[in-house]
KEVEX-811717 format. One record per residue (C-alpha): residue number from 1; x, y, z; residue in three letters. Coordinates in Angstrom, 1 decimal, always signed. Layout:
{node NUM {X Y Z} "ALA"} ...
This chain:
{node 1 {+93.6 +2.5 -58.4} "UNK"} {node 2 {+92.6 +3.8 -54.6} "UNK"} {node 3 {+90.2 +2.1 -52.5} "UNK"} {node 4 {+87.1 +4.0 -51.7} "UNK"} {node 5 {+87.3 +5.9 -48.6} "UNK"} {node 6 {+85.1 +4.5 -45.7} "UNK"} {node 7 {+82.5 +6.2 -44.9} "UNK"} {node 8 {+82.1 +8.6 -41.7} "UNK"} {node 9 {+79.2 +9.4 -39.6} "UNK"} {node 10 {+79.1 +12.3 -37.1} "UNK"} {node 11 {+78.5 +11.1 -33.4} "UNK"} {node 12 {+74.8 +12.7 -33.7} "UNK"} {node 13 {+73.7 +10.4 -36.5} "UNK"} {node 14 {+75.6 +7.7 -34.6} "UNK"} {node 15 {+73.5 +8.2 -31.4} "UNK"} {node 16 {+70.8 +8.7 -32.7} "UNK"} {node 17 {+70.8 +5.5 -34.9} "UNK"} {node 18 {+71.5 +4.1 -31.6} "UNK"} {node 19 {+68.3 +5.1 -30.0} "UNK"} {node 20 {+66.6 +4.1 -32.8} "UNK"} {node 21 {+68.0 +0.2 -32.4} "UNK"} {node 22 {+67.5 +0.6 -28.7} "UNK"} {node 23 {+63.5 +1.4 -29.3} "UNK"} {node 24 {+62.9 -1.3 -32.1} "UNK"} {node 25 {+64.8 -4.0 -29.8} "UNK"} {node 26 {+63.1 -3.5 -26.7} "UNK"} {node 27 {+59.3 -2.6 -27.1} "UNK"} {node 28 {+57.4 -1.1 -23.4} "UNK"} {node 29 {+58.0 -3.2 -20.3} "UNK"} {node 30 {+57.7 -3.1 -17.0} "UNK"} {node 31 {+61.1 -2.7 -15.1} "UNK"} {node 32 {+61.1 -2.6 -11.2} "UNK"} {node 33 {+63.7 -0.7 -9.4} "UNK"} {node 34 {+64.6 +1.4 -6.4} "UNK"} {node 35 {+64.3 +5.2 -6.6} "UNK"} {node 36 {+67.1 +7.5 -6.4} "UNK"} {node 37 {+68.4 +11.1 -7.1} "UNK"} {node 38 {+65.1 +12.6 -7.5} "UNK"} {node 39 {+64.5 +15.4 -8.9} "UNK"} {node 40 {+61.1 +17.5 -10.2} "UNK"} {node 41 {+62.0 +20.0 -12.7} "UNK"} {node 42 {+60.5 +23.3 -13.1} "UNK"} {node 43 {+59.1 +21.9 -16.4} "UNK"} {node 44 {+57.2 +20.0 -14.5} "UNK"} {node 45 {+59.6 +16.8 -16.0} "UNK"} {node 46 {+60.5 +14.3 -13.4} "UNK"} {node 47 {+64.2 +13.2 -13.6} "UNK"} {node 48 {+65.5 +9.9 -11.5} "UNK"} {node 49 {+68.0 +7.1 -11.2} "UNK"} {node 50 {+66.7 +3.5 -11.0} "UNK"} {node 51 {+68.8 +0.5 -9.0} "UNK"} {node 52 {+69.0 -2.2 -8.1} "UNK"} {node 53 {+71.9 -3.8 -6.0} "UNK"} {node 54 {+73.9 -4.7 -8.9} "UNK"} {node 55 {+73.5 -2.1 -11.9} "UNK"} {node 56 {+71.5 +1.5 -12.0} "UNK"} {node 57 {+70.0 +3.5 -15.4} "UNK"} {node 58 {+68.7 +6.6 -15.8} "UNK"} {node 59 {+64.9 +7.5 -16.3} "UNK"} {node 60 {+62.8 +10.3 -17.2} "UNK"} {node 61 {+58.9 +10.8 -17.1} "UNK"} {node 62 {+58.3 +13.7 -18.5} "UNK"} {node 63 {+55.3 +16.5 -18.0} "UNK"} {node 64 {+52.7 +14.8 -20.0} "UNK"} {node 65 {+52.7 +11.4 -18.2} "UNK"} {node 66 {+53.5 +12.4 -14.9} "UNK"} {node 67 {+50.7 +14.6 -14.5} "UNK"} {node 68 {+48.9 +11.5 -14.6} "UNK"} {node 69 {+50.4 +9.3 -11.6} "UNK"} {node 70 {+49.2 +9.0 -8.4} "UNK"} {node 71 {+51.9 +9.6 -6.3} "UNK"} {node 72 {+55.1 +11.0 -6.1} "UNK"} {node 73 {+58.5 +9.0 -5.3} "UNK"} {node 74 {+60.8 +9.3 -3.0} "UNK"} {node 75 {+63.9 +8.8 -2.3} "UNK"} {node 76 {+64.4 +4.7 -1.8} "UNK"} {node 77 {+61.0 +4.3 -2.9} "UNK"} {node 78 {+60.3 +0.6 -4.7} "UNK"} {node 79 {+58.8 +0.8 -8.2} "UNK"} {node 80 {+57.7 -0.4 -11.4} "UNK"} {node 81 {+58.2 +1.7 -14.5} "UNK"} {node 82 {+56.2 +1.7 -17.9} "UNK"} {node 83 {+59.4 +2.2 -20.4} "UNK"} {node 84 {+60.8 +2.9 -23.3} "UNK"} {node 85 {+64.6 +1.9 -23.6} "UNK"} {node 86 {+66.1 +5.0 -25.5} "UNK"} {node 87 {+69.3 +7.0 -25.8} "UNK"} {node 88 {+69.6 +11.0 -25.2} "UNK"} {node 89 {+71.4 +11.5 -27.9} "UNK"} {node 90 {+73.1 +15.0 -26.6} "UNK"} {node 91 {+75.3 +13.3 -23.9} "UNK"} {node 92 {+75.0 +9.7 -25.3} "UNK"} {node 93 {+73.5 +8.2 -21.9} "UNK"} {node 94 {+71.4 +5.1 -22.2} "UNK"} {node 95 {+68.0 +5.7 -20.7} "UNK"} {node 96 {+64.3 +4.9 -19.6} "UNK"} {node 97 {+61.6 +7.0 -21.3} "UNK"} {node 98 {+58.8 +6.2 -18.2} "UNK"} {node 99 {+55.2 +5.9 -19.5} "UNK"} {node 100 {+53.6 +4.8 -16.1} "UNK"} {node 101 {+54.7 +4.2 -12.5} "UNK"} {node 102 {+53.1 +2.8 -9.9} "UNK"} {node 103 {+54.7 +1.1 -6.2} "UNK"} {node 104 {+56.4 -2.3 -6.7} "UNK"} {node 105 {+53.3 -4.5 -5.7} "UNK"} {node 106 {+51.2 -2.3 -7.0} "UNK"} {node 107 {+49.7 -4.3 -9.8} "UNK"} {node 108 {+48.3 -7.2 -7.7} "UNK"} {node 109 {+47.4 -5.2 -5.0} "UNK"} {node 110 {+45.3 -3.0 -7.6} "UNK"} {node 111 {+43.5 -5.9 -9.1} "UNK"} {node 112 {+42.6 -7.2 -5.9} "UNK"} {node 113 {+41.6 -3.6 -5.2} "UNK"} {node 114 {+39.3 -3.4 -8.8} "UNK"} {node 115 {+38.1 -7.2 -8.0} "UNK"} {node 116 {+36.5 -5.9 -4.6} "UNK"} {node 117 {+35.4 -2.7 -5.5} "UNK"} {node 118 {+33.6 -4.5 -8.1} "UNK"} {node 119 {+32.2 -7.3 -6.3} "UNK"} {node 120 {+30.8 -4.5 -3.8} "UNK"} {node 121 {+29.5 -2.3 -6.2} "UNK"} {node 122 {+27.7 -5.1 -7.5} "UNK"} {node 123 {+26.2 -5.9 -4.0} "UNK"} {node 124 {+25.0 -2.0 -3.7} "UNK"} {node 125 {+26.8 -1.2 -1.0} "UNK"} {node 126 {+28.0 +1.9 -3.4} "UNK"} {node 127 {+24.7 +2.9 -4.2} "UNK"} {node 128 {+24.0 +6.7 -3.4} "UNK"} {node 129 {+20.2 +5.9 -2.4} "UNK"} {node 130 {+21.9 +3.9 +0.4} "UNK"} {node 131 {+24.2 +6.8 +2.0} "UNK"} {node 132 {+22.7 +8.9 +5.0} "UNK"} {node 133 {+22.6 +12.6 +4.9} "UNK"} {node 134 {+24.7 +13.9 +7.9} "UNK"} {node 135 {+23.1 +16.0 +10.5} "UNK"} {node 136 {+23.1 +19.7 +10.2} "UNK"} {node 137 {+24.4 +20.0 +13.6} "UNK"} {node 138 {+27.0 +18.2 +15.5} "UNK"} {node 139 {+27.5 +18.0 +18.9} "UNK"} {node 140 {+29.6 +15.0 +19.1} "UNK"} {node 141 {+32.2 +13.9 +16.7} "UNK"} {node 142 {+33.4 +10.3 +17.0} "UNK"} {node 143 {+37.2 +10.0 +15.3} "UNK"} {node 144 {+38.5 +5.5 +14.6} "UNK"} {node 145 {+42.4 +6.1 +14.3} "UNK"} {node 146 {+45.2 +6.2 +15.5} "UNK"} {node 147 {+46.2 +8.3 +18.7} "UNK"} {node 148 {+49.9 +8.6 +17.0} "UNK"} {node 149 {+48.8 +9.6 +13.6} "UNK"} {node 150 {+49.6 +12.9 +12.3} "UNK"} {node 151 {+45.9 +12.8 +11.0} "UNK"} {node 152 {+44.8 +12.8 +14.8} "UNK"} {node 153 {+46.1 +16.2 +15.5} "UNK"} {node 154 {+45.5 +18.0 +11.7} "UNK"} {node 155 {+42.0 +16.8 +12.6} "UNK"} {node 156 {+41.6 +18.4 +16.4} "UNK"} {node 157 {+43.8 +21.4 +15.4} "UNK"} {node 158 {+41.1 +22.1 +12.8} "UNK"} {node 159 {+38.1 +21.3 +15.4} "UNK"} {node 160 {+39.6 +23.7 +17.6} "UNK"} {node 161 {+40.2 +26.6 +15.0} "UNK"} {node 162 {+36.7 +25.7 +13.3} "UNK"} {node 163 {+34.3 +24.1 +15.8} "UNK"} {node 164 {+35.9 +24.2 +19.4} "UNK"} {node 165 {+32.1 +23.7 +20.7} "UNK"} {node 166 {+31.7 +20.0 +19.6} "UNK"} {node 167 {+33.1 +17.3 +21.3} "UNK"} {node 168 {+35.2 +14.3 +20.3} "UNK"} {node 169 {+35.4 +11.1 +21.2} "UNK"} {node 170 {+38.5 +9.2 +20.2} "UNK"} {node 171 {+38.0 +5.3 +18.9} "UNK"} {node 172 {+41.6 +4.2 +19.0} "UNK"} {node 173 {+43.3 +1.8 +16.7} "UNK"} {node 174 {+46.1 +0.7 +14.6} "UNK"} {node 175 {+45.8 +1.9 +10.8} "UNK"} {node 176 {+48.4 +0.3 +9.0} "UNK"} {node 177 {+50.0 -3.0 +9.5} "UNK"} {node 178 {+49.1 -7.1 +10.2} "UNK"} {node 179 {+45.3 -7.2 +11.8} "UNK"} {node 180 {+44.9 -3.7 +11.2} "UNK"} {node 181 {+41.5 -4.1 +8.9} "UNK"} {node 182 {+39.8 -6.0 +11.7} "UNK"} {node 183 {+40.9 -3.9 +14.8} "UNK"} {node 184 {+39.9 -0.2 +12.2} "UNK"} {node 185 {+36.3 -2.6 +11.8} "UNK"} {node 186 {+36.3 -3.4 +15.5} "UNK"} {node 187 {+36.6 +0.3 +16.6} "UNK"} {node 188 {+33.6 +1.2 +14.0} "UNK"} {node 189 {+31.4 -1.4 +15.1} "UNK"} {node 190 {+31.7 +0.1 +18.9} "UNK"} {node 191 {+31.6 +3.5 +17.9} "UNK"} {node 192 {+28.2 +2.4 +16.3} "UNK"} {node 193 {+27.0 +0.0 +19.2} "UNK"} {node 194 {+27.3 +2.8 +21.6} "UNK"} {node 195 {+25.9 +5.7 +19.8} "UNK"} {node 196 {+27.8 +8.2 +21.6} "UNK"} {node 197 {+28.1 +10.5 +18.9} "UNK"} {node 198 {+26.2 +12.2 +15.6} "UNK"} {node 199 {+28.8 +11.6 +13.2} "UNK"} {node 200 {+32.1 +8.8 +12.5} "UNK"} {node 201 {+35.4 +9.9 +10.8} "UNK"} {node 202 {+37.5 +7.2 +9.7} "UNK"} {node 203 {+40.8 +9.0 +8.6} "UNK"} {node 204 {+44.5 +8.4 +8.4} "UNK"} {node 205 {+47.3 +10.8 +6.5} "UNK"} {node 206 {+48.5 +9.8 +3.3} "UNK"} {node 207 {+50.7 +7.0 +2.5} "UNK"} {node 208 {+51.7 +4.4 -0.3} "UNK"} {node 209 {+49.6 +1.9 -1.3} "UNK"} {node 210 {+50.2 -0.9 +1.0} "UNK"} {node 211 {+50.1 +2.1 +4.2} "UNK"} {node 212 {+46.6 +2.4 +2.8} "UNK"} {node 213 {+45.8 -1.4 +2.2} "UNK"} {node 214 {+44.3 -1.5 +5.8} "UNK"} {node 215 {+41.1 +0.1 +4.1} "UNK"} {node 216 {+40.7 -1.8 +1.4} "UNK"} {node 217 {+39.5 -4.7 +3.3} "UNK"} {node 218 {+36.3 -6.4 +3.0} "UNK"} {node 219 {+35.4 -6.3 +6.5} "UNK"} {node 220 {+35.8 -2.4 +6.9} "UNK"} {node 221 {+33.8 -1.7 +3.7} "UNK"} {node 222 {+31.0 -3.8 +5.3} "UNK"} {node 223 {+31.3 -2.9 +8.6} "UNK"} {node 224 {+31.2 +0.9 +7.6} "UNK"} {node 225 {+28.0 +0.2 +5.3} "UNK"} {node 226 {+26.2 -1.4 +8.5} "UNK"} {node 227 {+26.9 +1.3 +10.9} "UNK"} {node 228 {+23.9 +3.1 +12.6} "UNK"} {node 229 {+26.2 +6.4 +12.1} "UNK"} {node 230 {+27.1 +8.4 +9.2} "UNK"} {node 231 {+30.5 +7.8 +8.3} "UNK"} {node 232 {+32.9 +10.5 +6.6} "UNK"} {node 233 {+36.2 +8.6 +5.6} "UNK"} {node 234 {+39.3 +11.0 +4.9} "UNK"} {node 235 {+42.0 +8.8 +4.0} "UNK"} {node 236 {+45.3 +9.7 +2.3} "UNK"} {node 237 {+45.7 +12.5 -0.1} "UNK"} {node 238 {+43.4 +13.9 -2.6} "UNK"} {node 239 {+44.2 +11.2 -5.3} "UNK"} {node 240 {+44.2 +8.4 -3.1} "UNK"} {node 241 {+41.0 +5.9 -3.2} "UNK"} {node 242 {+40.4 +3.5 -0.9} "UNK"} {node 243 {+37.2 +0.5 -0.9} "UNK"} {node 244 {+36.1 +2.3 +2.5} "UNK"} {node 245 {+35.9 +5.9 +0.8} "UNK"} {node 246 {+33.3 +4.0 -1.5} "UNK"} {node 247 {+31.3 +2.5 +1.4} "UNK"} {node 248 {+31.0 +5.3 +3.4} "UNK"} {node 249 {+28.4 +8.0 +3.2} "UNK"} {node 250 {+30.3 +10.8 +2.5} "UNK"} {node 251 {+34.4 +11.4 +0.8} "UNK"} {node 252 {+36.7 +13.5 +2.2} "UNK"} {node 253 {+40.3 +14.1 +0.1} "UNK"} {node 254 {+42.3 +14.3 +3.6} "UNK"} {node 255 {+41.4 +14.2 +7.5} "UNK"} {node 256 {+41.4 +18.0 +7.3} "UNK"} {node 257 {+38.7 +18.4 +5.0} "UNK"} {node 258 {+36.8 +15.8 +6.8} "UNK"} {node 259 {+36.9 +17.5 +9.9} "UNK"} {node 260 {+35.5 +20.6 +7.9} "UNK"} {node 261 {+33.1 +18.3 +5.9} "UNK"} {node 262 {+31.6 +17.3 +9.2} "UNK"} {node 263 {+31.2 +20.6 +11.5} "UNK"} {node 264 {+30.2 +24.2 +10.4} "UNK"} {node 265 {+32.7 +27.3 +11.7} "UNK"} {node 266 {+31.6 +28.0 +15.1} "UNK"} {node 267 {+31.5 +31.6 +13.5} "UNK"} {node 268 {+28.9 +30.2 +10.5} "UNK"} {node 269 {+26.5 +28.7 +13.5} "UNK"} {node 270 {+26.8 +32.6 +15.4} "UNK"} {node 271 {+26.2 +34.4 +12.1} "UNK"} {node 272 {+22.9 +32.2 +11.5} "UNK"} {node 273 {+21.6 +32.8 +15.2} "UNK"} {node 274 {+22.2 +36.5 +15.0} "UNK"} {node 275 {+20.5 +36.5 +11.2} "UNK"} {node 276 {+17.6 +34.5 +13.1} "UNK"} {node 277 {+17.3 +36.7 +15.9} "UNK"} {node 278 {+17.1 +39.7 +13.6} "UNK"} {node 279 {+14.6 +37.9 +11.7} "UNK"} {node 280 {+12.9 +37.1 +15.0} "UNK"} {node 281 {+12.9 +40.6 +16.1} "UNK"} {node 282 {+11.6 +42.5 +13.0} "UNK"} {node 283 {+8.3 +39.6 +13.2} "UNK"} {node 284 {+8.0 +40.3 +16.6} "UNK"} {node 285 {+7.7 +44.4 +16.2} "UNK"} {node 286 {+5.4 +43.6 +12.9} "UNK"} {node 287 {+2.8 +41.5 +15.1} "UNK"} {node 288 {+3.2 +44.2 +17.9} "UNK"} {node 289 {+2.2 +46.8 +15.4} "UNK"} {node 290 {-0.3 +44.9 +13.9} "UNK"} {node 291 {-2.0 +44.0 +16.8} "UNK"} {node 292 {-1.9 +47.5 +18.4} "UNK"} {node 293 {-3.4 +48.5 +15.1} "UNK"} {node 294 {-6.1 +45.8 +15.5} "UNK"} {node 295 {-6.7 +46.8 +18.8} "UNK"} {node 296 {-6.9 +50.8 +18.6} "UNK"} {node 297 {-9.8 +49.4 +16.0} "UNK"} {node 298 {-11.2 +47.1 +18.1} "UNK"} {node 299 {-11.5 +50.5 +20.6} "UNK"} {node 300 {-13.4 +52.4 +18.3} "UNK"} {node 301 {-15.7 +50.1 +18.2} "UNK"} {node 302 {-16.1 +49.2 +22.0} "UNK"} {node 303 {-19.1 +51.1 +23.4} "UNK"} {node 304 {-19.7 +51.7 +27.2} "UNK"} {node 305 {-20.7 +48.7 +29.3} "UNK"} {node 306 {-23.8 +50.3 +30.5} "UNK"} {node 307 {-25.1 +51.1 +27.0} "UNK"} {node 308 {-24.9 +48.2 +26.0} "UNK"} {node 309 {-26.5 +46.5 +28.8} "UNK"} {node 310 {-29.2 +48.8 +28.3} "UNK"} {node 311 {-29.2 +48.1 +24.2} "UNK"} {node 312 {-29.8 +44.6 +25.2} "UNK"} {node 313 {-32.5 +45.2 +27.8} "UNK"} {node 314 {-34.4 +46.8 +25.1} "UNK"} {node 315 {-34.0 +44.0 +22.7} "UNK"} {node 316 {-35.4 +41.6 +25.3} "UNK"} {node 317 {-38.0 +42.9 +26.6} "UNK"} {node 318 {-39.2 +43.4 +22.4} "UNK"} {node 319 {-38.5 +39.7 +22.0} "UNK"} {node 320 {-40.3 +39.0 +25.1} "UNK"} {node 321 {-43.5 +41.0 +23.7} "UNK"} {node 322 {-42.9 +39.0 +20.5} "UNK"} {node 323 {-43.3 +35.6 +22.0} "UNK"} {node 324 {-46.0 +36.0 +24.0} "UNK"} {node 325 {-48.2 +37.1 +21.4} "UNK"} {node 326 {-47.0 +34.6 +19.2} "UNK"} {node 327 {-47.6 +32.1 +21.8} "UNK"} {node 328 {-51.0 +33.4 +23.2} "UNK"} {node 329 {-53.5 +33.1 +20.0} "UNK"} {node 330 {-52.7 +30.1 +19.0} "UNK"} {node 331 {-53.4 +28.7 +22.6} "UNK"} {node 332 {-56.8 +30.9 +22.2} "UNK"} {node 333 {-57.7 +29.7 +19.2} "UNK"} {node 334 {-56.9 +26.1 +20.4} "UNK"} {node 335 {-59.0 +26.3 +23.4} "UNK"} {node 336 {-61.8 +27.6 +21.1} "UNK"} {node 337 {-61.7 +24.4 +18.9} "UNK"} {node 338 {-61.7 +22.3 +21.7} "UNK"} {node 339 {-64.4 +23.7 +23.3} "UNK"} {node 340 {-66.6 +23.4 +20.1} "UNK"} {node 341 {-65.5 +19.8 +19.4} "UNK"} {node 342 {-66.7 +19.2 +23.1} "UNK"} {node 343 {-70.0 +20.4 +22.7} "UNK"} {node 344 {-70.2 +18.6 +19.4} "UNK"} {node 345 {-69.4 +15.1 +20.8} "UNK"} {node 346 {-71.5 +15.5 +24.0} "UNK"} {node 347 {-74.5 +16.0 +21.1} "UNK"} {node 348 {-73.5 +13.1 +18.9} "UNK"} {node 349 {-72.8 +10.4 +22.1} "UNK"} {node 350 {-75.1 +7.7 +22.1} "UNK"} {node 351 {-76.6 +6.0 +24.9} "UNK"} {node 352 {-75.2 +2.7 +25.5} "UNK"} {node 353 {-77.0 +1.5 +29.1} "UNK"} {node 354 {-79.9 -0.5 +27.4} "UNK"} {node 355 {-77.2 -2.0 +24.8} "UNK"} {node 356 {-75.0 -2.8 +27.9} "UNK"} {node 357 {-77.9 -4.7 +29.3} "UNK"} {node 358 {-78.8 -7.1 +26.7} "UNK"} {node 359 {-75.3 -7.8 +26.3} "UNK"} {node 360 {-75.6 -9.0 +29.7} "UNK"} {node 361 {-78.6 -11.0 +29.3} "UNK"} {node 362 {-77.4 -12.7 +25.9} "UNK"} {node 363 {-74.0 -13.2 +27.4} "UNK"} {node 364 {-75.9 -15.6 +30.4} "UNK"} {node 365 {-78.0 -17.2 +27.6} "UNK"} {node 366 {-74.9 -17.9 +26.0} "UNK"} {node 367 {-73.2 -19.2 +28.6} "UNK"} {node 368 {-76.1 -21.7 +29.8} "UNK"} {node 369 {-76.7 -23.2 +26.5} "UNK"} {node 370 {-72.5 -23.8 +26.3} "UNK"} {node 371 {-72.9 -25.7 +29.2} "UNK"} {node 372 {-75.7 -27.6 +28.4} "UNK"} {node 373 {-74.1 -28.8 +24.8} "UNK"} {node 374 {-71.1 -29.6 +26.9} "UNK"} {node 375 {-72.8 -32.1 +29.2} "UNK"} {node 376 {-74.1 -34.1 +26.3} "UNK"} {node 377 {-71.0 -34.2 +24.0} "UNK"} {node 378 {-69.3 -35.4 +27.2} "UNK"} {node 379 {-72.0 -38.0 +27.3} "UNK"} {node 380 {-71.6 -39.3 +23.8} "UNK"} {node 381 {-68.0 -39.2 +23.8} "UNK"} {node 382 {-68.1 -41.6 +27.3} "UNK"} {node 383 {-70.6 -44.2 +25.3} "UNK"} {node 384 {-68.1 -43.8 +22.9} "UNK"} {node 385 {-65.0 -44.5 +24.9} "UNK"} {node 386 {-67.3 -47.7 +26.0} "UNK"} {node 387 {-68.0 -49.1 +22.7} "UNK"} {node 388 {-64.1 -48.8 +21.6} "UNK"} {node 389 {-62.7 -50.5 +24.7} "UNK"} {node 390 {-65.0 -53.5 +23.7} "UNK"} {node 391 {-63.9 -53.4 +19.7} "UNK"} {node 392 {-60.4 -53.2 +21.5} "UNK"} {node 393 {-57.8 -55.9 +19.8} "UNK"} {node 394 {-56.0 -56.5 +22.8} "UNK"} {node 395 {-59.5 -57.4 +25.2} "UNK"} {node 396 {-59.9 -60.5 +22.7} "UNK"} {node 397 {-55.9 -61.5 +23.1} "UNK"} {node 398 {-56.9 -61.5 +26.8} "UNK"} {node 399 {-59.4 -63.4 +26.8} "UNK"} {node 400 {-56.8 -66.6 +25.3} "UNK"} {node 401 {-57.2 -65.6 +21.5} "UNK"} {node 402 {-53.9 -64.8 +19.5} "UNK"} {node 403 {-53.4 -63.3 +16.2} "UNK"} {node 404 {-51.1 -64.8 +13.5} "UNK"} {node 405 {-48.7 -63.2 +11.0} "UNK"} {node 406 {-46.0 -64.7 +8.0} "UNK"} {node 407 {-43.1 -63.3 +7.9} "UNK"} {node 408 {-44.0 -60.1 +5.9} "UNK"} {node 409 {-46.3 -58.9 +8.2} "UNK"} {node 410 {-49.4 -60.2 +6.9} "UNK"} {node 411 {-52.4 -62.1 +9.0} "UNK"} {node 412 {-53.3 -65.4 +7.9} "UNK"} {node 413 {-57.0 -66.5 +8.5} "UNK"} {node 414 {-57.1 -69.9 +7.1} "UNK"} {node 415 {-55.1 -73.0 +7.1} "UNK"} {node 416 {-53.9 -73.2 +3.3} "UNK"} {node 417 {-51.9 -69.7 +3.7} "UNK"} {node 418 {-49.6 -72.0 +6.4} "UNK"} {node 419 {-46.5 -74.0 +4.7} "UNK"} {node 420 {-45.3 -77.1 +6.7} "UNK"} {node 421 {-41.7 -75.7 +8.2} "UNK"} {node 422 {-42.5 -72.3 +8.0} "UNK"} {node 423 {-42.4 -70.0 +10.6} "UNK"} {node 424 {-45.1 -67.7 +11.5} "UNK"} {node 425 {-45.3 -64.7 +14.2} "UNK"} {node 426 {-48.5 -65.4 +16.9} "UNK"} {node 427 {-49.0 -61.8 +19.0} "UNK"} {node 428 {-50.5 -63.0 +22.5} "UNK"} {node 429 {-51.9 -60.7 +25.0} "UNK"} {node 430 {-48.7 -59.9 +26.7} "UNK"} {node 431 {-46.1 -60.1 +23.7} "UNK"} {node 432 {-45.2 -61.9 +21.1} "UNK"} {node 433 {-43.6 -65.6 +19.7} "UNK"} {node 434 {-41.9 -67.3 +16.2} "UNK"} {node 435 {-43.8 -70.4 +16.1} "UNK"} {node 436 {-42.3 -73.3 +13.5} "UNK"} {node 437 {-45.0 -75.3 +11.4} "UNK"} {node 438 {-44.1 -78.6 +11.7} "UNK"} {node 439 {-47.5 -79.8 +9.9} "UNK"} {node 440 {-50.2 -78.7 +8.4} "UNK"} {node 441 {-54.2 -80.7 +8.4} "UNK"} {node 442 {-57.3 -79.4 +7.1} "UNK"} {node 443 {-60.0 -78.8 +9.6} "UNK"} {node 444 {-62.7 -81.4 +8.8} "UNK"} {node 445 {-66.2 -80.1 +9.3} "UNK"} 
C-alpha cells in the first residue's frame, strides 16, 4: 500500500500565510528607529529603511496615511513608527506597514505641547476678542530672531520686493537651543517697552519639533499676549503649530507670508493714492461747477449798488412816516386825558387849612393833659414804692428779727412745730444758719 503523498504549497500561498501569522502575532506598535534610503514615490507612497545600530527592516507608509503626517523625513532622521509587521509577499521581504510617524520624542513633547495649550486656552489667552487688529499702515516693522536664520533674509528679501518703504528694526536672539525661550521673551518684551515700531514678527524657518520647542514655552506665550504691539508669529512650515502661533494676534504659515501679512505692496499703497486723487479731483471739478453755477445765479440776482441803496431809502423814510404817526396820537390823546383829569381833581380837592389847624390845637391839648396824667401816676407809684419798702421782709430781719424754717422749707410760728434735736434753718438779715434744737419749753403766759 503507498503512503499518501505530502502535500505542496506554492511559495505564494506560503508567503502569504506568512503575512498572515506575522499580523496576528504582532498587533500595532510603536517601533523607533533611524531613517534611511528614503524615497517618495510618484504614487505618492513613501518607501524607507529603518535601523538601528544592530539590525534594519524595511517600511512603507503608503498614500493614504502619509498624507496625513506632519513632516517629511530625512535622511538620519530619528523616529517612531505606528506599524503593522507584514510580509510583501511578491519578493518575500519582511516588512513595516507605517500607520503614523512622528520624531523620536515626539510623543512627550506633544503632550506637554496639548497640556499647555490647554491650560492657556483655558486662561483666555486664545480668545479672538483678546487679539488686536494690526494697523492699516506700517511704517516700522520690528523682526525677534535670529540674525543667522534663513528666515531673517526670506523675510527682508520680501520687504524689499514688497514694501521697501517701511523700516525694520532687528530684535536679535537665539531661536533654538538651551535658554532660548527666555532670551526669544526677552527680545519681545524690549521690542514692546520701547515702542519703536507698529507691528512685531516673531518668526524662524521650519524645523523638527524640538528646533521649534523654543516656542512652545510658557514664558513666550505670555510674554507675546502682554505685549503693547501686535504680534504676527510665522514659525516653521505651513503644518507646523506652535503655543506662540496661538498667543499671538495674528498666524502666519512661514516668515514669508508674515512679512506679506504685515505690509501692503508698495505698488497696492500707490494704486490707492492715485484712485484717491482721481476721486479727489473729479469732487473738486464737481464743487467748482457747482459753485460757478450757484454763483452765475447768485448774479442774476444781484442788482446795482445804487439801486438798492435808493430801494432802501424809500423804505425808510415810509417806515419813518409810519412811526411817527403811530407814535404822535397816542401821545395826543394822552395829553388830552391828562389835561381833563387835571381840571377834574383841581375841582374835587378839598381844603384842608382849617382841618390842619385843629389838628394842631387838639394835638397841644393832647399833649398837656399826657403830661398832667403822667405827673400823678408818677406820684402814686412813689407812695407806692414807700409803702412796699416798709412791708419789706428784709427791713424787719434788720431790725434783729429772724425767720425760721424745718427742713422742707416750711415757716414755723409756734413752739409745738419744733422737735427736741431737730435742726431748723433761721434766715437773718445778712444770710442764713442750721440751728440744732437741743430743747424745747412752752412759753408760759
Amino acid at each position: 500500500m503507498n503512503a499518501p503523498s505530502p502535500t505542496v504549497i506554492s511559495i505564494s500561498a506560503l508567503n502569504q500565510s506568512v503575512a498572515r501569522m506575522l499580523e496576528r502575532s504582532f498587533p500595532l506598535a510603536w517601533i523607533s528607529g533611524e531613517v534611511s534610503n528614503f524615497t517618495r514615490a510618484a504614487s505618492g507612497h513613501w518607501y524607507f529603511t529603518l535601523k538601528d545600530d544592530a539590525a534594519q527592516v524595511r517600511a512603507v507608509m503608503f498614500r493614504g496615511r502619509s498624507q496625513y503626517a506632519d513632516f517629511m523625513p530625512r535622511e538620519g532622521d530619528k523616529v517612531e513608527v505606528r506599524a503593522l509587521v507584514t510580509l510583501y509577499a511578491p519578493r518575500g521581504d519582511y516588512q513595516l506597514n507605517v500607520e503614523a510617524i512622528r520624531r523620536s520624542g515626539v510623543g512627550n513633547l506633544y503632550e506637554a505641547f496639548l497640556q499647555l495649550k490647554e491650560k492657556l486656552n483655558a486662561e483666555g489667552l486664545f480668545d479672538p476678542a483678546r487679539k488686536r487688529q494690526l494697523p492699516a499702515f506700517v511704517r516700522t516693522l520690528g523682526i525677534v530672531t535670529s540674525p543667522q536664520a534663513a528666515a531673517l533674509r526670506d523675510v527682508l528679501t520680501t520687504l524689499a520686493r514688497r514694501a521697501p518703504h517701511v523700516n525694520v528694526i532687528l530684535y536679535p536672539t537665539p531661536v533654538q537651543g538651551e535658554g532660548a525661550a527666555m532670551k526669544i521673551a526677552q527680545a519681545i518684551a524690549t521690542a514692546s517697552a520701547r515702542a519703536e515700531c507698529d507691528v512685531l514678527l516673531v518668526c524662524r524657518g521650519g524645523g523638527s519639533i524640538e528646533d521649534l520647542w523654543a516656542f512652545n514655552h510658557e514664558i513666550v506665550a505670555r510674554t507675546i499676549a502682554g505685549s503693547d504691539l501686535p504680534v504676527i508669529a510665522g514659525i516653521g512650515h505651513e503644518t507646523d503649530f506652535t503655543i506662540a502661533d496661538f498667543a499671538a494676534d495674528m498666524r502666519a504659515p512661514t516668515p514669508t507670508a508674515a512679512a506679506e501679512l504685515a505690509t501692503l505692496p508698495r505698488a497696492d499703497w500707490l494704486a490707492r493714492l492715485e484712485s484717491h486723487a482721481d476721486d479727489l479731483r473729479f469732487a473738486m471739478k464737481r464743487h467748482i461747477g457747482d459753485t460757478a453755477q450757484t454763483l452765475d445765479w447768485m448774479s442774476r440776482r444781484l442788482i446795482s449798488p445804487s439801486a438798492y441803496i435808493g430801494q432802501e431809502r424809500a423804505r425808510l423814510g415810509a417806515l419813518q412816516n409810519q412811526m411817527q404817526h403811530a407814535t404822535r396820537i397816542p401821545i395826543d390823546r394822552a395829553r388830552l386825558s391828562l389835561t381833563r383829569l387835571t381840571h377834574r381833581w383841581q375841582n374835587q380837592k378839598p381844603d384842608t387849612r382849617a382841618t390842619r389847624l385843629n389838628i394842631t390845637r387838639d394835638a397841644r391839648s393832647l399833649l398837656s393833659g399826657m403830661q398832667v396824667q403822667i405827673r400823678q401816676r408818677q406820684q402814686h407809684l412813689r407812695a407806692l414804692s414807700a409803702q412796699l419798702e416798709m412791708l419789706n421782709p428784709q427791713r424787719t430781719l434788720e431790725r434783729g428779727y429772724a425767720i425760721v424754717s424745718n427742713e422742707k422749707g416750711e415757716i414755723l410760728r409756734s413752739p409745738q412745730s419744733l422737735q427736741p434735736r431737730s435742726n431748723v434753718m433761721v434766715r437773718l438779715a445778712e444770710g442764713t444758719a442750721q440751728v440744732g434744737i437741743a430743747s424745747v419749753q412752752q412759753q408760759i403766759e
